[in-house]
BAFI-3210 file (N, C-alpha, C; in Angstrom, 3 decimals, decimal comma, padded with zeros to 6 digits):
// residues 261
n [1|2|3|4|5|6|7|8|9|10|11|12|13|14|15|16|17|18|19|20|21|22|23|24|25|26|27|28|29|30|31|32|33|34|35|36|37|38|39|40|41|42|43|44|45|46|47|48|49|50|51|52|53|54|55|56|57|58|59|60|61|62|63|64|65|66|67|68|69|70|71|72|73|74|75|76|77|78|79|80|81|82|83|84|85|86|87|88|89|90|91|92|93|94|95|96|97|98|99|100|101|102|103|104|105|106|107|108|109|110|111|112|113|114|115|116|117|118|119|120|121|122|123|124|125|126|127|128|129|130|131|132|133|134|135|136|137|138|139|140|141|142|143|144|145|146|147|148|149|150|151|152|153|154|155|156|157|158|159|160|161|162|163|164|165|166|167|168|169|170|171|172|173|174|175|176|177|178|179|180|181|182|183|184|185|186|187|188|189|190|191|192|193|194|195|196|197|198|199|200|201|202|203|204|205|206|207|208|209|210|211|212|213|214|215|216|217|218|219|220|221|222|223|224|225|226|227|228|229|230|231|232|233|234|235|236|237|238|239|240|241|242|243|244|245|246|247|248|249|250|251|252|253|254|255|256|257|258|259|260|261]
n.u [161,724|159,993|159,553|156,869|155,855|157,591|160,135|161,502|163,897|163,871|165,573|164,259|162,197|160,123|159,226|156,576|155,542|152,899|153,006|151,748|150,678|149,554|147,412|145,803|146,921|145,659|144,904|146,459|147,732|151,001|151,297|149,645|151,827|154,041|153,742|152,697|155,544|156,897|155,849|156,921|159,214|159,684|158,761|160,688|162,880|165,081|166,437|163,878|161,050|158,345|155,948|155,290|152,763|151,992|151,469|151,612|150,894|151,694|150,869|148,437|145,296|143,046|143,720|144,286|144,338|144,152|141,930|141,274|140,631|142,005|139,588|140,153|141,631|140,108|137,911|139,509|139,670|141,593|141,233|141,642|144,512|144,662|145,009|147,022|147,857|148,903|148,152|145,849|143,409|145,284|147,979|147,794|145,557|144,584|147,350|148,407|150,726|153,300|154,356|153,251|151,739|151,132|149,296|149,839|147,565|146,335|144,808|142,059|140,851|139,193|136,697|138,152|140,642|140,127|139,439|142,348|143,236|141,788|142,745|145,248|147,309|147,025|145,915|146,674|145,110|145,219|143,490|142,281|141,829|139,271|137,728|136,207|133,468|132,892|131,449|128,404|127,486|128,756|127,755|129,142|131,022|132,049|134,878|137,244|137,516|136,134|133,547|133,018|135,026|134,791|132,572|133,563|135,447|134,121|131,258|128,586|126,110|127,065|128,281|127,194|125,595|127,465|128,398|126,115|124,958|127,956|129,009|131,336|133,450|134,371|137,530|137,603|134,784|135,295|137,460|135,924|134,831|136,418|138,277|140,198|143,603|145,216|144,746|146,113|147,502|146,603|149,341|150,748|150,578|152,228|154,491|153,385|152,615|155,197|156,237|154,267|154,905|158,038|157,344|156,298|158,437|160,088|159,386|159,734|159,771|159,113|157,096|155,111|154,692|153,508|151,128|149,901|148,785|147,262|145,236|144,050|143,085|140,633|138,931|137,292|137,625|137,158|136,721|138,220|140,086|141,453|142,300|144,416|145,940|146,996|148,475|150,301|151,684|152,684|154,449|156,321|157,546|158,558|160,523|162,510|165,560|164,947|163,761|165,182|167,151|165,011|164,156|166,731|167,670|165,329|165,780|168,196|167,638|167,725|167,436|166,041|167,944|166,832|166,665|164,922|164,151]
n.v [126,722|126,767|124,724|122,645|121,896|122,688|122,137|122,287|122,605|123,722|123,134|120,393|120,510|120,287|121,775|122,267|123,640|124,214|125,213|127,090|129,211|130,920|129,519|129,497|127,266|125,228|121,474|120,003|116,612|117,265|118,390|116,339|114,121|115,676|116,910|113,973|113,094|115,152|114,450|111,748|112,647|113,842|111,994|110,348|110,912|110,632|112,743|114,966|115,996|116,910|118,274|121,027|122,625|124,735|127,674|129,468|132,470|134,670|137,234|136,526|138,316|138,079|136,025|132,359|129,708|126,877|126,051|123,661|120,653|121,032|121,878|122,326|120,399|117,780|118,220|117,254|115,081|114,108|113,134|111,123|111,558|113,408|112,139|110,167|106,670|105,754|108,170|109,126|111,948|114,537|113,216|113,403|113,222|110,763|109,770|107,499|108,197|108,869|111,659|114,113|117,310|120,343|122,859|125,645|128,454|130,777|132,248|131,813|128,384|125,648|123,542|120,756|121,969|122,584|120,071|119,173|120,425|119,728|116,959|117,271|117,541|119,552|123,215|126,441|129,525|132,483|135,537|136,592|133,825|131,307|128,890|126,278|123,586|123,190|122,003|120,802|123,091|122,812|120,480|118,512|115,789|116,026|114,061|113,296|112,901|115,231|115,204|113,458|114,106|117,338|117,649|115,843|117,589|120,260|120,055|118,775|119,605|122,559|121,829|120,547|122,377|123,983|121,926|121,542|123,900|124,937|127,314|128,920|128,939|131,518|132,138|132,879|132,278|129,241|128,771|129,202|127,006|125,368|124,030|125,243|125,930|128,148|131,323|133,890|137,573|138,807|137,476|135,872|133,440|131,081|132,161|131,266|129,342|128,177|128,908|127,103|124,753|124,661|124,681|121,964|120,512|121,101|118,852|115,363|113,579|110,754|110,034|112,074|111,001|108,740|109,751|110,658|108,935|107,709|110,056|110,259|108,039|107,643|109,416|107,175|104,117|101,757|101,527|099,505|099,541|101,276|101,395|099,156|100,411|102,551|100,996|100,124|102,725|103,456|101,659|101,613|104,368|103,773|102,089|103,355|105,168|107,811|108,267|107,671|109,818|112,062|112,032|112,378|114,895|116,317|115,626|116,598|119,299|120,370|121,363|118,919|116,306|115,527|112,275|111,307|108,568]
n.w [095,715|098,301|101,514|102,086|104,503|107,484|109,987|112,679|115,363|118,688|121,658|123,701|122,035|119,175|116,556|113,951|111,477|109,033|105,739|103,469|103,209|100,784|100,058|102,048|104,279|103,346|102,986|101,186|099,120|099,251|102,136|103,576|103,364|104,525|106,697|107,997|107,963|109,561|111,949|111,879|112,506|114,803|116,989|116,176|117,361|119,810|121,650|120,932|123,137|123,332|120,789|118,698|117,190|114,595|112,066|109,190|108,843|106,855|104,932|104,589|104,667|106,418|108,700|108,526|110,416|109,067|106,533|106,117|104,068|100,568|098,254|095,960|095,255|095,910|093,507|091,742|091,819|093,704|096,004|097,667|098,133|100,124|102,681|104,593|105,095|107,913|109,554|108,831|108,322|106,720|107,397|110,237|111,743|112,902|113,608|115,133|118,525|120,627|121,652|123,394|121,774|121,053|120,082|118,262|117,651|115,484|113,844|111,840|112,010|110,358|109,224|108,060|109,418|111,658|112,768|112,677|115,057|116,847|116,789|118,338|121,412|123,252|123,254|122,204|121,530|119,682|120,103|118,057|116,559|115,638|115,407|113,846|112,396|109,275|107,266|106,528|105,361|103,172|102,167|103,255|105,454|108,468|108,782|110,086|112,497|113,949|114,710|116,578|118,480|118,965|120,359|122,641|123,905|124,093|125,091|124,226|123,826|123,142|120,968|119,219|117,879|116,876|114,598|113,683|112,470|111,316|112,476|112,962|116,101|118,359|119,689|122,346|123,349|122,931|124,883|127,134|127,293|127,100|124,943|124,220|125,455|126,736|125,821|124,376|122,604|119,684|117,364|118,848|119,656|118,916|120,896|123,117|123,027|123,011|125,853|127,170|126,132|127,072|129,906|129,856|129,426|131,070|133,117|134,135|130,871|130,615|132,115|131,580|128,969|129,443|130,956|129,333|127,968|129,318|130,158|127,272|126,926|128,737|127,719|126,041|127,308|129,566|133,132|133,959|132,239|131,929|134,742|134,016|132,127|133,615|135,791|134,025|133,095|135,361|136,249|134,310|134,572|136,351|136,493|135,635|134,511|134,662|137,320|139,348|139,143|139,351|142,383|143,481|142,515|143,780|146,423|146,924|146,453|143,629|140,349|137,899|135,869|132,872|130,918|129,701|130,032]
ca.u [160,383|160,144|158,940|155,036|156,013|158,546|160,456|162,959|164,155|164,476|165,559|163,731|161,212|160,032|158,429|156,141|154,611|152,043|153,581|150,930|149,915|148,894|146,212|145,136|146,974|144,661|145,632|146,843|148,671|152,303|151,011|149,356|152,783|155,060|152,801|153,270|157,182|157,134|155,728|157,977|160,877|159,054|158,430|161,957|164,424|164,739|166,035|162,530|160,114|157,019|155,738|154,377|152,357|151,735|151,117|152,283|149,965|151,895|150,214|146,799|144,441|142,418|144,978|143,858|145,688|144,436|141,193|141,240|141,018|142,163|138,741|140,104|142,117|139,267|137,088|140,111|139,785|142,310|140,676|142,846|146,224|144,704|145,042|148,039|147,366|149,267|148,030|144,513|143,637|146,432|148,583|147,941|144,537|144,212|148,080|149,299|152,159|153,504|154,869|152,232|151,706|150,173|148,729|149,564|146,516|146,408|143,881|140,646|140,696|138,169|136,535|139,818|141,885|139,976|139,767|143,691|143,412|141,430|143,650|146,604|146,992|146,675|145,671|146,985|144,447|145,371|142,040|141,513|141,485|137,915|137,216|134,654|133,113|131,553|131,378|127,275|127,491|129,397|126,897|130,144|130,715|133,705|135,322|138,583|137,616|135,650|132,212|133,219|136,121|134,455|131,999|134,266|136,236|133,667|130,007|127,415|125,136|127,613|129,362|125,905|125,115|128,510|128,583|125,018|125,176|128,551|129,454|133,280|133,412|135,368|138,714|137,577|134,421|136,425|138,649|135,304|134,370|137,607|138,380|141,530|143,946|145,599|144,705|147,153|147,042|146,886|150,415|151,523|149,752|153,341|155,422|152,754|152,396|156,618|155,656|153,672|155,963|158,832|157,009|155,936|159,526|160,837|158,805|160,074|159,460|158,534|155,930|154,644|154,256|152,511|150,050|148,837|148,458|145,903|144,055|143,102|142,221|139,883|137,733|136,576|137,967|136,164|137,881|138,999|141,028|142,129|143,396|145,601|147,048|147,609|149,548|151,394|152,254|153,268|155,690|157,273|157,857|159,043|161,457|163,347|166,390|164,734|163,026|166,177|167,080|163,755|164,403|167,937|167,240|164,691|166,767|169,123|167,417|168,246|166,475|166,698|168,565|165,777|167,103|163,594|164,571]
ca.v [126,528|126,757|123,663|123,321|121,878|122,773|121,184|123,232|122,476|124,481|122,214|119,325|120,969|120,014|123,056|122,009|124,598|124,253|126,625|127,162|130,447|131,238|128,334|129,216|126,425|124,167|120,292|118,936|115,615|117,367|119,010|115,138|113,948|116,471|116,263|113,016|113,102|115,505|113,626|110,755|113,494|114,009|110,567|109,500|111,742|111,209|114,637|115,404|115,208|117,968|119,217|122,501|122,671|126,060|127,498|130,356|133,119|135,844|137,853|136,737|139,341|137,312|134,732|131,027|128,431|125,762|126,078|121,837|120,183|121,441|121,408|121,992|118,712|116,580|118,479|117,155|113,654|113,634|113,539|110,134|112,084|114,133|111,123|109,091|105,192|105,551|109,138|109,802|113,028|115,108|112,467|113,904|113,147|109,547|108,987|106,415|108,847|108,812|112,561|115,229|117,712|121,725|123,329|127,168|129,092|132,271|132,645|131,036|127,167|125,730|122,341|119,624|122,363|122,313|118,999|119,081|121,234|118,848|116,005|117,645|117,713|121,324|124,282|127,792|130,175|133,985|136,547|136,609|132,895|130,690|126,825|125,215|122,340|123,818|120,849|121,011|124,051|122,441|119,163|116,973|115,812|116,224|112,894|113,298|112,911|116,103|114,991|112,720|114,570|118,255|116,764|115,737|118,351|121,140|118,955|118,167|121,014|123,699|121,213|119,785|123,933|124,481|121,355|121,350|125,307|125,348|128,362|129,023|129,101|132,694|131,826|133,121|131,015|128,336|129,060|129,272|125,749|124,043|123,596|126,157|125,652|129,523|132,721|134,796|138,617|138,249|137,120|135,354|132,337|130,654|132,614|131,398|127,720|127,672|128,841|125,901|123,585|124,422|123,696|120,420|119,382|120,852|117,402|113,849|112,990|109,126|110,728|112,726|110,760|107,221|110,025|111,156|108,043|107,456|110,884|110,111|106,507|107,731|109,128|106,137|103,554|101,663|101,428|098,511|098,769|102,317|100,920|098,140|101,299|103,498|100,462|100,315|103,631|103,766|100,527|102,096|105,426|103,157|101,259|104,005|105,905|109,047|107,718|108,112|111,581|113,044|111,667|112,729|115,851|116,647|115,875|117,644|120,757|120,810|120,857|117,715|116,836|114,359|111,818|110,728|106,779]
ca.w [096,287|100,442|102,449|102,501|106,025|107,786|110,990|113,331|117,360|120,454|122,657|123,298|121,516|117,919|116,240|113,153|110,849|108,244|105,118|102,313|103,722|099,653|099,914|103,602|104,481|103,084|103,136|099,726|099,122|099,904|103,309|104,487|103,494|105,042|108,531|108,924|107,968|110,450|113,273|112,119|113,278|116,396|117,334|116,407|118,063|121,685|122,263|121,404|123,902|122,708|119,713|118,422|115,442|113,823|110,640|108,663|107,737|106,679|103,931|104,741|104,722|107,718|108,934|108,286|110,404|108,466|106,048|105,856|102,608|099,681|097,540|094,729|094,789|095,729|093,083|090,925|092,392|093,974|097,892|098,402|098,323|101,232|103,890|104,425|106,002|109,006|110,110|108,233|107,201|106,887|108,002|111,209|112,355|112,996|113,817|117,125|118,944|122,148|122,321|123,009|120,752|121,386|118,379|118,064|116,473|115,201|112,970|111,402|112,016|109,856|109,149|108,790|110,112|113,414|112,841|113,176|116,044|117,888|117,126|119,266|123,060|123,924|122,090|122,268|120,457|119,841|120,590|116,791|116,405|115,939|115,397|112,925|111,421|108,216|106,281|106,358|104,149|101,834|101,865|103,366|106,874|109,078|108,735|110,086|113,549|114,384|115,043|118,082|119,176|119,641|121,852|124,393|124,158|124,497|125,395|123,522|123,480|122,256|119,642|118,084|117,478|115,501|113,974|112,673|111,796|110,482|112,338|114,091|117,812|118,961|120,504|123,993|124,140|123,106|126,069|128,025|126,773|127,420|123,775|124,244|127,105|126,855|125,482|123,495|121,927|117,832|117,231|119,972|119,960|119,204|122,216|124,544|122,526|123,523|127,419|127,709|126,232|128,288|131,190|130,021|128,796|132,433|133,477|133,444|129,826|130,119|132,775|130,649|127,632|129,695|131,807|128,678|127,366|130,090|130,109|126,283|126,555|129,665|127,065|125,959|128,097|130,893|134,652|134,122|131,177|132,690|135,748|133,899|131,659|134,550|136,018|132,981|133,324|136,868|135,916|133,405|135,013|138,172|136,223|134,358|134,856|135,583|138,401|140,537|138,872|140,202|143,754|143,871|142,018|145,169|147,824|147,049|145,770|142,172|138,845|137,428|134,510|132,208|130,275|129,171|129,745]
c.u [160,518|159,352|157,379|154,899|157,571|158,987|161,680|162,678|164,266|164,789|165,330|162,404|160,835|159,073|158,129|155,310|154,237|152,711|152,951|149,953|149,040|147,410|145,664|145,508|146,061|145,278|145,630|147,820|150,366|151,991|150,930|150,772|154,008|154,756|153,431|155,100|158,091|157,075|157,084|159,313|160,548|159,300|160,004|163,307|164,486|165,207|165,166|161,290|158,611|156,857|155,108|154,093|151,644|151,522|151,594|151,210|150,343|151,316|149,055|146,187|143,712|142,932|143,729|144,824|145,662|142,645|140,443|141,194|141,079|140,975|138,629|140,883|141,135|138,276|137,750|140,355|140,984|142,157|141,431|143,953|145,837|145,403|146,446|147,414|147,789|148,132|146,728|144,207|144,729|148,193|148,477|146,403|144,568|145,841|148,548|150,439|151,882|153,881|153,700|152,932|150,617|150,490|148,765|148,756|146,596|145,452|142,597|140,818|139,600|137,635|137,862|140,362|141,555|139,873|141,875|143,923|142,935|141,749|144,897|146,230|146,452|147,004|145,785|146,374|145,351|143,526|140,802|141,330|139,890|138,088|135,662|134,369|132,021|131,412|129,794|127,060|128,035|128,625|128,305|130,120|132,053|134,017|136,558|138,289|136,187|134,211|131,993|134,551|135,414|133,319|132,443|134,826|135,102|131,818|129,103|126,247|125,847|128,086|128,381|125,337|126,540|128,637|127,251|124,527|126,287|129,203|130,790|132,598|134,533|136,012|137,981|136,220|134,729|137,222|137,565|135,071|134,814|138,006|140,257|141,886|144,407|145,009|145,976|146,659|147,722|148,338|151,275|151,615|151,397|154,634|154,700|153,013|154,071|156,815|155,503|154,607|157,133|158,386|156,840|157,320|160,742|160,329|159,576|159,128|158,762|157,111|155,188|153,981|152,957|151,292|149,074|147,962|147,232|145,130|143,466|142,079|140,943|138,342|136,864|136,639|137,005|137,534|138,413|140,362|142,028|142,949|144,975|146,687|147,712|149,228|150,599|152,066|153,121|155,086|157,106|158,294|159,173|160,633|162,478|164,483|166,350|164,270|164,467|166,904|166,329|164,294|165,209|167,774|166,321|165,013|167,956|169,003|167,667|167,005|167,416|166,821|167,804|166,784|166,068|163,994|164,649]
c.v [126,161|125,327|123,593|122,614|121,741|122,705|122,061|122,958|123,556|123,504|121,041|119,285|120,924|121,095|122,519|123,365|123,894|125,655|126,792|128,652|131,184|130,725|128,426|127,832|124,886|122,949|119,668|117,403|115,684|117,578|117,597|114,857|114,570|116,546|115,319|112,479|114,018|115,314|112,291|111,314|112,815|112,568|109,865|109,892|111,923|112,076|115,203|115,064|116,026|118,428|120,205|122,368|124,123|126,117|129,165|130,974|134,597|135,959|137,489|137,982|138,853|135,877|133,236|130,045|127,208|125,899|124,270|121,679|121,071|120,901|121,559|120,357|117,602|117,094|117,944|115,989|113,002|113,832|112,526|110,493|112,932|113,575|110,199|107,711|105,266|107,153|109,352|111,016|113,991|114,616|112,543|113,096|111,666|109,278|108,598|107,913|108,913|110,422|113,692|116,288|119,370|122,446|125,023|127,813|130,073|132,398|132,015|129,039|126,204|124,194|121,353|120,190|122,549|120,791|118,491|119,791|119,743|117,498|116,180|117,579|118,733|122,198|125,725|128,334|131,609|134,513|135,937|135,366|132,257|129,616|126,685|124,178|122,900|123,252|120,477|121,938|123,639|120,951|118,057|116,894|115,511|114,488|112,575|113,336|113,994|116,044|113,951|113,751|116,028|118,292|116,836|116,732|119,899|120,920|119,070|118,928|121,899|122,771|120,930|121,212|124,108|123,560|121,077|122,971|125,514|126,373|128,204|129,960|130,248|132,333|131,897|132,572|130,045|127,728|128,805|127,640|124,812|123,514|124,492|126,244|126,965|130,654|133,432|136,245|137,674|137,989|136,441|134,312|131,037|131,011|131,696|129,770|127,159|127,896|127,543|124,681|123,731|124,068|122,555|119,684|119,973|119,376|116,348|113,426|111,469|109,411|111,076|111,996|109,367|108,197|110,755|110,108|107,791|108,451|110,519|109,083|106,590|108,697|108,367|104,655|103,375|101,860|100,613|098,569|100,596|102,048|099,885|099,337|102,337|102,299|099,838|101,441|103,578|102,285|101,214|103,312|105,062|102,716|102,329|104,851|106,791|109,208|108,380|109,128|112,604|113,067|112,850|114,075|116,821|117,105|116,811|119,386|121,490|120,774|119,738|118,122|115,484|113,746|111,205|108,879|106,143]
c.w [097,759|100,516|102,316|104,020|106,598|109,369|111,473|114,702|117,986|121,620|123,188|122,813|119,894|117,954|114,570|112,389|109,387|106,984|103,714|102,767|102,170|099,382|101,358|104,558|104,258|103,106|102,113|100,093|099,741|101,427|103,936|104,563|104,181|106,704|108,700|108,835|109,288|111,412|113,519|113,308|114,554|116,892|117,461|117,434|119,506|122,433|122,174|122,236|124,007|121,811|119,742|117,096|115,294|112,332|110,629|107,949|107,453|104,987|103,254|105,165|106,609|107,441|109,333|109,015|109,717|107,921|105,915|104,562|101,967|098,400|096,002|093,921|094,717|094,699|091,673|090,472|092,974|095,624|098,326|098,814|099,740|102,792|103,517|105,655|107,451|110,202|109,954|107,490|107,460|107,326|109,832|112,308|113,462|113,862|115,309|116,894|120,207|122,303|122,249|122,128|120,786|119,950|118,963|117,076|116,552|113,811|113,245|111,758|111,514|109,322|109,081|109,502|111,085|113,502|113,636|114,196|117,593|117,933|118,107|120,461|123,632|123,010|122,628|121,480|120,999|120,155|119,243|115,779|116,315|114,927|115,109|112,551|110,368|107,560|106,033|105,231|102,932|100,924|102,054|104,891|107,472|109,513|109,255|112,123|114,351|115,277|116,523|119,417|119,803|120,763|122,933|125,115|124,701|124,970|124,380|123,089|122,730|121,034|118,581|117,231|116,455|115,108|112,939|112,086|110,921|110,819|113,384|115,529|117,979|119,679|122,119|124,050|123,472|124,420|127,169|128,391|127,300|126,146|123,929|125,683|127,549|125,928|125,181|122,904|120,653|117,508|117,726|120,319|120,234|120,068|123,047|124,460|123,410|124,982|127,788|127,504|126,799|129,473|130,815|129,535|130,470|133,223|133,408|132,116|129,723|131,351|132,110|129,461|128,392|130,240|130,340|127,872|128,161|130,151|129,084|126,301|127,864|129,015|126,309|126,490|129,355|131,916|134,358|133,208|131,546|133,676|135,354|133,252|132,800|135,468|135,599|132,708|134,289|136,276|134,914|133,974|136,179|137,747|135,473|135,173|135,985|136,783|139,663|140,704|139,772|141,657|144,115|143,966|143,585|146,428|147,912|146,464|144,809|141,136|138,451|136,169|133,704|131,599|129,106|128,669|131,215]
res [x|x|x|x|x|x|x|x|x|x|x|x|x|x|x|x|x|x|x|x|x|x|x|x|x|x|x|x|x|x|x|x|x|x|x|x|x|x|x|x|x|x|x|x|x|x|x|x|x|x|x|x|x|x|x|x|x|x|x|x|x|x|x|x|x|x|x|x|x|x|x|x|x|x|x|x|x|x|x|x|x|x|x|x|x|x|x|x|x|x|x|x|x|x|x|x|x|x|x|x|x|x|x|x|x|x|x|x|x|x|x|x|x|x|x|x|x|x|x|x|x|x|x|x|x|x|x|x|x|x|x|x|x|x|x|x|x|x|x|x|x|x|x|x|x|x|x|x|x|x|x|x|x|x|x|x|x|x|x|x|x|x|x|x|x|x|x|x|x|x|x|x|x|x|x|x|x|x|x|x|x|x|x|x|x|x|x|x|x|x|x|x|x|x|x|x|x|x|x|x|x|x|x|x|x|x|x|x|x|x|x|x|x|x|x|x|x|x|x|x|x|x|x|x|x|x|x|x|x|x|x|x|x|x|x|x|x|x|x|x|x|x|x|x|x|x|x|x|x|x|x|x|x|x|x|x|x|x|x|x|x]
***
């Protein structure tokens, strides 16, 4: 029996896939659990310094990156096994992490599973990708984040229309929106998803991880409590190894070599 999530490197690159392509990837009890075992990776290994989360939809008819709950489990009572404590739903939703995290889509993305889309940092859609909250149709309500999060992410007018219709947003306006950071043809979504993360792991890593810490918390965060994290950033960044890497690295006209410390 294969993985129903499965965990493989490039580099300093953690590559996560979703592998229930039979179930549309839907999110059962193993899937929450295997997510957040997989972040654990992520999180622990300081040769990693980006994730990629994907999903596997070979021998879908119309590719699903992630359908969200599995309704036949909670129709089974078993909707607790969906969420783990540390992470939420999927293990994924809800969980603290310091290493960003770009979501390769290629398909349908569909109530949780845009939910899990719009828990990640940056989102690579393919053409034939589109993002929903259809949990109205079903008489439930996107609980896993969705209902505050697509908001920000794409404003308030377009999000209140697919969240109180139910209907999936088309990759490219998506992309128009600001909900999707690249564009991909149908298959690609994970070439382009590994593009992006090499650039962001050519970066200073402890850069990287404190500046994102402050873009998120700047959506709900006042100034004040922004400015003390930004100068908790800057400290950190100041005080670290790489700090004198970069410099050097500069002056002398090299690529630097990260240590992320």
């Amino acid at each position: 029996m294969s993985e129903i999530v499965t965990f493989s490197t490039d580099g300093n690159v953690g590559i996560i896939t979703l592998n229930r392509p039979e179930a549309r990837n839907a999110v059962n009890g193993d899937v929450a659990t295997g997510l957040e075992a997989a972040i654990d990776r992520l999180e622990d290994d300081p040769e990693l310094w980006v994730g990629i989360l994907t999903a596997n939809t070979e021998g879908q008819e119309r590719p699903v990156f992630c359908a969200g709950a599995d309704l036949k489990e909670i129709n089974a009572g078993n909707g607790a096994a969906l969420a783990t404590q540390r992470g939420g739903f999927a293990g994924f939703t809800y969980r603290e992490r310091r290493k960003p995290v770009v979501v390769a889509v290629d398909g349908l993305a569909t109530a949780g599973g845009c939910e899990i889309v719009l828990a990640a940092d940056l989102v690579v859609a393919s053409t034939r990708s589109a993002f929903g909250l259809a949990e109205v149709k079903r008489n439930l309500i996107a609980g896993a984040g969705g209902l505050f999060r697509l908001p920000r992410a794409i404003g308030q007018a377009a999000a209140m229309e697919a969240i109180l219709t139910g209907e999936p947003i088309p990759a490219e306006r998506a992309y128009q929106l600001g909900l999707v950071s690249r564009l991909a043809e149908p298959g690609k979504a994970l070439d382009e998803a590994r593009a992006l993360a090499a650039q962001i792991t050519a970066c200073a890593p402890l850069a990287v991880w404190e500046s994102r810490a402050v873009v998120l918390a700047a959506a709900s965060g006042d100034d004040e409590t922004l400015k003390r994290m930004t100068d908790a950033a800057m400290g950190t960044v100041m005080r670290s190894e790489d700090l004198k890497e970069g410099l050097t690295a500069f002056i002398e006209k090299r690529p630097p070599v990260w240590k992320g410390r």
